[in-house]
Structures are given as C-alpha cells and as structure tokens.
C-alpha positions in Angstrom: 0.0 0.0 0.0 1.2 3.3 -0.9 1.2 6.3 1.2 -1.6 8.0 -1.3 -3.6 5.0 -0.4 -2.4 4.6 3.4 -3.7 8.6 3.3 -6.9 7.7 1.9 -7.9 5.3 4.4 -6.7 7.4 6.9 -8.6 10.6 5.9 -11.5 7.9 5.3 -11.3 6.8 9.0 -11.1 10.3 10.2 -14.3 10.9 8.3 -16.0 8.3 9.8 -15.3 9.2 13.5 -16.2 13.0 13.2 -19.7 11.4 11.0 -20.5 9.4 14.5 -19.5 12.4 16.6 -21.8 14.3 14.7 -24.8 12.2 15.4 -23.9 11.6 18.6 -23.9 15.1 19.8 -27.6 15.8 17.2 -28.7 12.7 19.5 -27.9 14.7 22.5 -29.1 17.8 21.3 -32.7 18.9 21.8 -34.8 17.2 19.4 -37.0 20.4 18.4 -34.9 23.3 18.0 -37.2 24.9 15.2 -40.8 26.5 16.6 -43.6 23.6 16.8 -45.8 25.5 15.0 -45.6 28.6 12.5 -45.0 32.0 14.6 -45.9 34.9 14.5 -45.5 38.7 16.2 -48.9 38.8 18.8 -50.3 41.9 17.6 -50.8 40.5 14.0 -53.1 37.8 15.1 -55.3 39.7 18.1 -53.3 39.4 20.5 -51.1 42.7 22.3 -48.0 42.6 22.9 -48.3 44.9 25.6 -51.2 42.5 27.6 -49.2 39.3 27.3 -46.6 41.4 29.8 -48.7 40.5 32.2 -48.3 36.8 31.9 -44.4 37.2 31.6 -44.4 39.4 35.0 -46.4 37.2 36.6 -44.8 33.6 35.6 -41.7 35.2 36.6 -42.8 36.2 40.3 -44.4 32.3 40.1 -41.0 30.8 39.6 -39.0 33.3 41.5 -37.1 32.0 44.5 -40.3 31.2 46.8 -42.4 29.4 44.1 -42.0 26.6 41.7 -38.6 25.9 39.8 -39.8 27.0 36.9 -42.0 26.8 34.0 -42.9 27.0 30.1 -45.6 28.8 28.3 -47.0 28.5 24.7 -50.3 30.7 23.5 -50.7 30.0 20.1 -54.0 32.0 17.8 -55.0 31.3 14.4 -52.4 28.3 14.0 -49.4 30.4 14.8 -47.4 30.9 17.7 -47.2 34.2 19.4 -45.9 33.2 23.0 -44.0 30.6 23.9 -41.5 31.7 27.1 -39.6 29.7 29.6 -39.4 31.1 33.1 -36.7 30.1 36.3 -34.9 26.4 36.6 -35.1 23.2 35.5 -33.6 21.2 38.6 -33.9 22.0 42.3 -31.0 23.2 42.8 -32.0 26.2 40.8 -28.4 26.1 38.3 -30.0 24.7 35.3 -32.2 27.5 33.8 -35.7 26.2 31.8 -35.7 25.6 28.2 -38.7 25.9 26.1 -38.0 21.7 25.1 -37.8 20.6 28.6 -39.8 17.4 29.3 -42.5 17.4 31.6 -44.3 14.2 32.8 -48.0 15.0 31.6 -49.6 12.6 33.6 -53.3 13.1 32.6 -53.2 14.9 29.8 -52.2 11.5 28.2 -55.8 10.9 28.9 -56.8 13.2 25.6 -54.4 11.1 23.7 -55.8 7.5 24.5 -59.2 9.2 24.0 -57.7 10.0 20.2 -56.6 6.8 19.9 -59.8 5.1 20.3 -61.3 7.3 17.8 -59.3 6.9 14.9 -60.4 3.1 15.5 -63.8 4.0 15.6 -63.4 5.8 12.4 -61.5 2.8 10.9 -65.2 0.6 12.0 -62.9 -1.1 14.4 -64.9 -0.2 17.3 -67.9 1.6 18.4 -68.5 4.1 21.1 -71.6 1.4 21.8 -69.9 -1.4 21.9 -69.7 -3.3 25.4 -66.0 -3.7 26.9 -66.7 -7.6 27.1 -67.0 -7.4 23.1 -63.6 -6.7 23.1 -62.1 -8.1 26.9 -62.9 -11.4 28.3 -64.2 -11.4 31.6 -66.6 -8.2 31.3 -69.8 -9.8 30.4 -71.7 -9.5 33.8 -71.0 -6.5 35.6 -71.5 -6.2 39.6 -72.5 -3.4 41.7 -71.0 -3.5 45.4 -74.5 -2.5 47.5 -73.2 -3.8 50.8 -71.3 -6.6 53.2 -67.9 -6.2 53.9 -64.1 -6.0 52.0 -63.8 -10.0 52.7 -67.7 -10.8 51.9 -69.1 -7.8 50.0 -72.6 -7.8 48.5 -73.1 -7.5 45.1 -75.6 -7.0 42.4 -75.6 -7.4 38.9 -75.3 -4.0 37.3 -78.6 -2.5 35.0 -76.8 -3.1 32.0 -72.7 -3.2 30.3 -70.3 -1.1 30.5 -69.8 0.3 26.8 -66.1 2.4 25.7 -67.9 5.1 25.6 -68.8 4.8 29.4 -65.2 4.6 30.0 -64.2 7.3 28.4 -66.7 9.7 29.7 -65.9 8.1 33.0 -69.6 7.2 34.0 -68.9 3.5 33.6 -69.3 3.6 37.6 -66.0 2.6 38.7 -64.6 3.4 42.2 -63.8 7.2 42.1 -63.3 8.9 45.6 -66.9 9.6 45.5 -68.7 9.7 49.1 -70.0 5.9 49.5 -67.1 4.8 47.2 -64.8 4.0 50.2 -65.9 0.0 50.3 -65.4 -0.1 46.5 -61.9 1.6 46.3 -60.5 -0.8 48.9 -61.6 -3.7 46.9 -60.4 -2.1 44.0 -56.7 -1.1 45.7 -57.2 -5.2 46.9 -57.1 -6.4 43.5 -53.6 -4.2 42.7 -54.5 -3.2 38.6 -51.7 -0.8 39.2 -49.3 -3.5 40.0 -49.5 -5.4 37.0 -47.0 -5.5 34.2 -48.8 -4.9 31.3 -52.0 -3.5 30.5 -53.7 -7.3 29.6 -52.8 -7.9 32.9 -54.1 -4.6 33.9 -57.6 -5.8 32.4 -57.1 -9.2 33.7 -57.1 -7.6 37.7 -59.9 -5.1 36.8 -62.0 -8.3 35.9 -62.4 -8.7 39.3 -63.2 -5.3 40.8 -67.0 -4.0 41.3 -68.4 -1.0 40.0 -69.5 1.4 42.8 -72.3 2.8 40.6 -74.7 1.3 37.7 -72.7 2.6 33.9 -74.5 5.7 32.9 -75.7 7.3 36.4 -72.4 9.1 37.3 -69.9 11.3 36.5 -67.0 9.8 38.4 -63.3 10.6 37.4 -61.2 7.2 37.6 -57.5 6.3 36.1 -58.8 2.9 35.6 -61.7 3.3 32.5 -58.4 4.8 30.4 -56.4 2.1 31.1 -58.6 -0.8 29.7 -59.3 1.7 26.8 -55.6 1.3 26.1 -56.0 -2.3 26.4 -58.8 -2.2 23.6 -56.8 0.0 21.8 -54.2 -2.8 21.7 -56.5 -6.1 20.8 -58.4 -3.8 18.0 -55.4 -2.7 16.2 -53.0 -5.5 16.9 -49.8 -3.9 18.1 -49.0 -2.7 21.2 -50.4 0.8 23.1 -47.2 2.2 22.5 -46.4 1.4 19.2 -49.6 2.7 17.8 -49.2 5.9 19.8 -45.8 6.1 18.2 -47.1 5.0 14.6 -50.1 6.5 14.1 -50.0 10.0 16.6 -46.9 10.9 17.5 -44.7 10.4 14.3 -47.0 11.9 12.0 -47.4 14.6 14.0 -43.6 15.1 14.8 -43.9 15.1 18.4 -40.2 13.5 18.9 -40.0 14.3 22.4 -43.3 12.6 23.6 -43.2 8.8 25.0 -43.4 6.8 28.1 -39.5 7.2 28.6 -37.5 9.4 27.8 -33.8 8.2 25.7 -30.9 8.6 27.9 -29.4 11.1 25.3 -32.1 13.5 26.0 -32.8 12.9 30.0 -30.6 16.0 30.9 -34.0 18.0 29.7 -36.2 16.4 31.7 -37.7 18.6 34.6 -37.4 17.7 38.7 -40.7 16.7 39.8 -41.0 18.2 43.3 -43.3 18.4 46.3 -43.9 20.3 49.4 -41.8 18.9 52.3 -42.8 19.0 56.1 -40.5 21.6 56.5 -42.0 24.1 54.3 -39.2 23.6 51.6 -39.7 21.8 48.0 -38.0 18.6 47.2 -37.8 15.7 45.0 -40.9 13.6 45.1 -41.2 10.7 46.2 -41.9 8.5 42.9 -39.3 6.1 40.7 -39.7 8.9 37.8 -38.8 11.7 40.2 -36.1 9.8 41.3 -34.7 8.3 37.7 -35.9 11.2 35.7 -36.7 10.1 32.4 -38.2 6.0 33.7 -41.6 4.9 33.1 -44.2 6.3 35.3 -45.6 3.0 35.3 -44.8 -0.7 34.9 -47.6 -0.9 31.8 -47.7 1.9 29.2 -50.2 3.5 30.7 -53.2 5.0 28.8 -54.3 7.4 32.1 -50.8 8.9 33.0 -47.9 7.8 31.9 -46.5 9.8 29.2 -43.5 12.4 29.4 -44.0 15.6 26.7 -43.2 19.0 26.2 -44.8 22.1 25.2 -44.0 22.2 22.3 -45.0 18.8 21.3 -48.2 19.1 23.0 -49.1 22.5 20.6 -48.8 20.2 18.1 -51.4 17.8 19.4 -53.2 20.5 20.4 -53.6 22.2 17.2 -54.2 19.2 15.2 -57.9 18.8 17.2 -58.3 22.6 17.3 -58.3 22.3 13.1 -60.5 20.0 13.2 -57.9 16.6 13.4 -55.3 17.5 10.5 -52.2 19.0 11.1 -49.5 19.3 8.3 -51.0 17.0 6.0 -51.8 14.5 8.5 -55.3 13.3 8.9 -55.5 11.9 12.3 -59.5 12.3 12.5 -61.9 13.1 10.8 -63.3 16.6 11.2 -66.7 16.0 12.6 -65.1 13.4 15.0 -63.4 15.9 16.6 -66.6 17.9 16.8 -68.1 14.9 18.4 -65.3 14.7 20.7 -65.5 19.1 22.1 -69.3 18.3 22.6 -70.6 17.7 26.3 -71.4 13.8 26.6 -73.0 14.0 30.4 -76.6 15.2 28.7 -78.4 11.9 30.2 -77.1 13.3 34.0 -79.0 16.0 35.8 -77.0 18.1 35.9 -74.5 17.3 33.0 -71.7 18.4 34.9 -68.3 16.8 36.3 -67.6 16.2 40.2 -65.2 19.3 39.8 -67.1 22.0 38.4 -71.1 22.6 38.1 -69.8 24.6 35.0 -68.3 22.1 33.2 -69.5 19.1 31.4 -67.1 17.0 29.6 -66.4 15.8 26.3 -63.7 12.6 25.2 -60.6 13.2 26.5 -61.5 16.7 28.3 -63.3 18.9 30.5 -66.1 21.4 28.1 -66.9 24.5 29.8 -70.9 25.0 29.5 -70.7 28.7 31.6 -67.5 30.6 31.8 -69.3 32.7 34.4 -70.6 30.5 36.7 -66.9 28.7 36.2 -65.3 32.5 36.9 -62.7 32.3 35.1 -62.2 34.0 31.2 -63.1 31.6 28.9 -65.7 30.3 26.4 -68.4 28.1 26.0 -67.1 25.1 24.1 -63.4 25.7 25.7 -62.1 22.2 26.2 -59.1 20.6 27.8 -57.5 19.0 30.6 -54.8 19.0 33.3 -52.1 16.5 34.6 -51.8 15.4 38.3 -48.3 17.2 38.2 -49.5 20.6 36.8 -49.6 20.9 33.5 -52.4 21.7 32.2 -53.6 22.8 28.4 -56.6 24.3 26.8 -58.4 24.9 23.3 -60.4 27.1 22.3 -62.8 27.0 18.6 -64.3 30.0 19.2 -61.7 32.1 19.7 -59.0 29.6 17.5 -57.2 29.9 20.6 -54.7 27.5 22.1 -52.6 28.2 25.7 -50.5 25.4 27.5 -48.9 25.9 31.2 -45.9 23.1 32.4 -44.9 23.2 35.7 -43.6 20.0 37.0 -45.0 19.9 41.0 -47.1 17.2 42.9 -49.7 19.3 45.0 -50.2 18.2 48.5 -53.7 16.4 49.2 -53.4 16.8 52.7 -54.2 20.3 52.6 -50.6 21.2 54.1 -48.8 24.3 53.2 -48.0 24.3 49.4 -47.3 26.5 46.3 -50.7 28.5 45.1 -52.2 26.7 42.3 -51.9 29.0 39.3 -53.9 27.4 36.9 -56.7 30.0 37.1 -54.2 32.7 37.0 -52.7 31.8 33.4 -55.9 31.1 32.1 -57.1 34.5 33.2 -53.6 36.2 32.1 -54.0 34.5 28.6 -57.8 35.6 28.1 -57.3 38.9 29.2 -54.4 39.8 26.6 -57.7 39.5 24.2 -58.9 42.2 22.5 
C-alpha cells in the first residue's frame, strides 16, 4: 500500500469518526430546535403585545425563589405561535435554567391522547363508542355493583346493564372514584392491585375482578382505571401494542419527537425535577421512581391514564391538530366531525351534565367542556375544552376564539391540605384571556 492509499484510508477513518460524533452530539441535542408551529408577532393575530406582559411578569414572580422551579408557556391564535416563554430552573438546585423543550411528565393529559386513539379506531369501523367492553375483553360480560357486606364478603348485584367504551371514556362507567360511598369499593379495588400489573392485559385481567360502585351511565365519576382498559382495547383492535400505535399512528405523523413513556438517555438532561412540598415548608424531590430516575416509566404498563412524558411544544402540536378540526400538516388523524363529536358535552343523560369538579363544566372525550364561563369564573368560552395533569400541566383549546394556551410546571400538589405552592392554573388562564382584545 502506498502512502496515497495509506492517506486515503486514513482521511476515510477520520471521516467516519467526526460522522458518529456528529450524530452523537444531534442525538444529544434537543430534538425540536425549530418552533412547533408557525410563529408569529402577537399583535398581528389579536393578541397585544403589551397585555401578554402580564403573563411574563407574573410567571416570573411564580418561579422566582419562593415558588416553583420554573415553568414553560406557549399561546398560540390562528395556528401560529405568538408566546411561547420559559421562566426560572429546570432542577432544584436552581443552576439549570428552563428551556422551552424541557420534558414534563403530563400525567393526565395523556388521557386526551388515549381518548384520540380510540377514535381513529372508531373511524377505521374497528370499534364503536356502543360497543360493550366484554365485546372486546374477556371477563366483562356481567357487571356487579358493590350495595353492601364487607371487604372479605361484600354484597353484590348485577349492574342494569354493560359497561360500553364510551362509558369509559366519559368516566360514568361507575368505577370506584373517591366519591362519598365509594370508600368500600376503592379498597376492593386497591385489593385487586390493577396498578401492579406489568402490562395492561394484565391490567384488564385484575380489573376483571373489581365492582363498580355505581350502575354505567348514572355518574360522572373521574377514575384512572376506565383509560387504562381503553388502552387495552386499543391494543386487541389494532393488533400492536399501546405504545407502538401511539408512536405510529400519533406521534410520528405529528412530529412530536420528544413525547413517549420514557425518555432516551441522550435526552434525560432536559427532563424537569418533579417536586413536592416537604414538612418543612421547603420543595424537594418527590417521592416516585420517575422523580427519582428522571426520564423511567411512570408505570410498569404503558399507561393510557398517565404515563406519558411531553413537552410544550409537542403538546401544541397535538393540540392544534384537534383545534383544526384533526389535520395538522397534511396529516389526517381524525376526521373533522369526529373531533366535533369529541369538544361536545357527553354528560346530557345526568342531571345536571356536569363533572364532580365544576357545576360549569361538562365533559367531552378526552377533556373537560366549559358549558358557563361565568358560573366557572374564570375568562373563557363556552365550548373551551381541555384538561390538566396530576403534576401541573395543564392545556386548553379554544374553537371559538381559535385559541390554544398550555402551562408546564412539574409539582405534585399536597392532598393533605398542608402548606403548598398557590395553584396558578386560574391565574394563566385569566392572564392568557385577558391579553384578548
């Protein structure tokens, strides 16, 4: 070999090396570095400049040195971006400041997602919002209803008639929910350990044995469990796995790179301390196997209730896609008058149609509908839907105004009613809405 050769294979070599670096360090990199959506300067789409200070001032004071760590914005009108803002730290330690692609855990806000999921099947004629879970589950045929006895011998009934999907994902399928009476049901249900299974036909396989606390279609009764079997449906009606499908079918056609129920170890440096109130009056890491391993599943199954990890950004994405009616891009996810059927209040056969949490809100699949933004009291409109995750992050759509606003923080709120930060959910919701002209 001569050295014109010995130099080609060196400079070959070289070349390949700095290739791999190169993709090492993009796999390291954040995945979204371009804006989810199109952007554009406020005051073009309705929206003053000037008004949105008052969301910047006050996310600031929110995340100052008494509040959370921090937190990231994104208000987006007429399909374009016109706020998107990170405020104070990503860790507890307060070093690391917030990026706008830091990964939250979303908790229930992956309940939207599932509820997607189980239309694009109905669309497909895969399923119907009629059909009865036991169509589709073994084990679900003959529904009881726990009246009485004890945990060891309780007293049971048959229930007035199945429960369908669309009982579960309305969450009046009459599963134990922390209502008053439901005490007797929930221990059965905590008895039967759904939550400790390893995958979500095992999931289905524990709920076979748990009673309903209510008859299907009497209650409005807010329950982790109805989403999880949905994923489970999801799983037997499409054939692949719950997260596969998300992955095929939502999140790669809607280019939402950074959402999944774990997060790559390349990219686990932007995922945000989850923290809670200590006895002490001083935040800390909570106590949970994702708070401590940032980045881990939130659950042992790929859970359909909780369990995802997103970002703003992503979410926008998502978020936009049902606010224009289920395309985004190019990419049909639903049909148009699916989504309609999914923004529309479902509790019409309860007097009154409204959810445990709010006698102004009904709710649709997937998320809350506001019937009366002033018996809610809080800016808003009627038709606003959306949801919220157990770790506060929350998001919102609204058709009327073509309005979309998303708040990630990344804090457990104490149950206990202990000293903890002010919920400012209300706050940014008010902040966004009043920047309206």
């Amino acid at each position: 070999m001569n050295r014109a050769d010995a130099n080609t294979r060196s400079g070959s070599r070289l070349y390949v090396a700095l290739l791999v670096a190169c993709l090492l360090l993009a796999a390291a990199s954040p995945a979204r570095t371009a804006p989810p959506l199109p952007t554009a300067p406020a005051d073009t789409q309705g929206v003053p400049a000037a008004r949105l200070q008052r969301l910047h001032d006050f996310m600031r004071e929110s995340t100052g040195v008494d509040g959370y760590l921090g937190g990231v914005t994104l208000v987006a009108r007429n399909g374009r971006i016109v706020d998107w803002q990170a405020y104070g730290h990503r860790d507890l330690a307060r070093r690391e400041p917030m990026r706008r692609d830091s990964i939250f855990r979303i908790y229930s806000m992956t309940k939207t997602v599932t509820s997607v999921a189980v239309m694009m099947l109905v669309e497909e004629g895969k399923l119907t919002l009629d059909d009865p879970l036991s169509r589709h589950l073994p084990g679900f045929d003959a529904p009881q209803v726990l009246v009485g006895g004890s945990v060891d011998v309780p007293t049971l009934r048959p229930a007035s008639r199945p429960v369908t999907l669309h009982d579960l994902l309305t969450h009046t399928a009459g599963y134990p929910a922390g209502l008053k009476g439901d005490e007797p049901a929930v221990q059965l249900l905590e008895r039967a350990d759904p939550h400790g299974a390893a995958d979500l036909r095992g999931f289905a396989e524990r709920m076979r044995r748990v009673p309903l606390a209510a008859d299907p279609g009497t209650r409005f009764g807010y329950d982790g469990a109805s989403l999880e079997l949905l994923a489970r449906v999801v799983e037997v009606a499409s054939g692949q796995s719950f997260e596969r499908f998300l992955r095929q079918r939502i999140f790669e056609p809607l280019a939402m790179h950074d959402t999944g129920f774990s997060v790559p170890a390349t990219r686990r440096s932007r995922v945000v301390d989850l923290t809670r109130m200590g006895a002490a009056g001083k935040l800390e890491i909570a106590d949970t196997t994702s708070a401590r391993h940032p980045g881990e599943p939130l659950n042992a199954y790929d859970s359909g209730a909780g369990g995802l990890y997103s970002t703003a950004g992503d979410y926008a994405r998502f978020a936009q896609m049902l606010l224009d009616g289920g395309t985004l891009d190019g990419h049909t996810l639903l049909g148009r008058k699916t989504v309609e059927l999914m923004l529309r209040n479902h509790l019409t056969m309860l007097d009154p149609p409204v959810t445990q949490f709010s006698d102004a809100e009904g709710f649709g699949l997937g998320g809350y509908v506001v019937l009366d933004p002033a018996r809610r009291g809080q800016l808003g409109s009627p038709g606003q839907f959306g949801w919220s995750g157990a770790a506060s992050t929350y998001y919102t759509i609204d058709p009327h105004e073509h309005l979309l606003a998303i708040l990630m923080l990344q804090h457990l709120p104490r149950e206990d009613g202990g000293r903890d930060l002010p919920r400012i959910s209300r706050n940014f919701y008010d902040l966004v809405y009043q920047a309206l002209p």
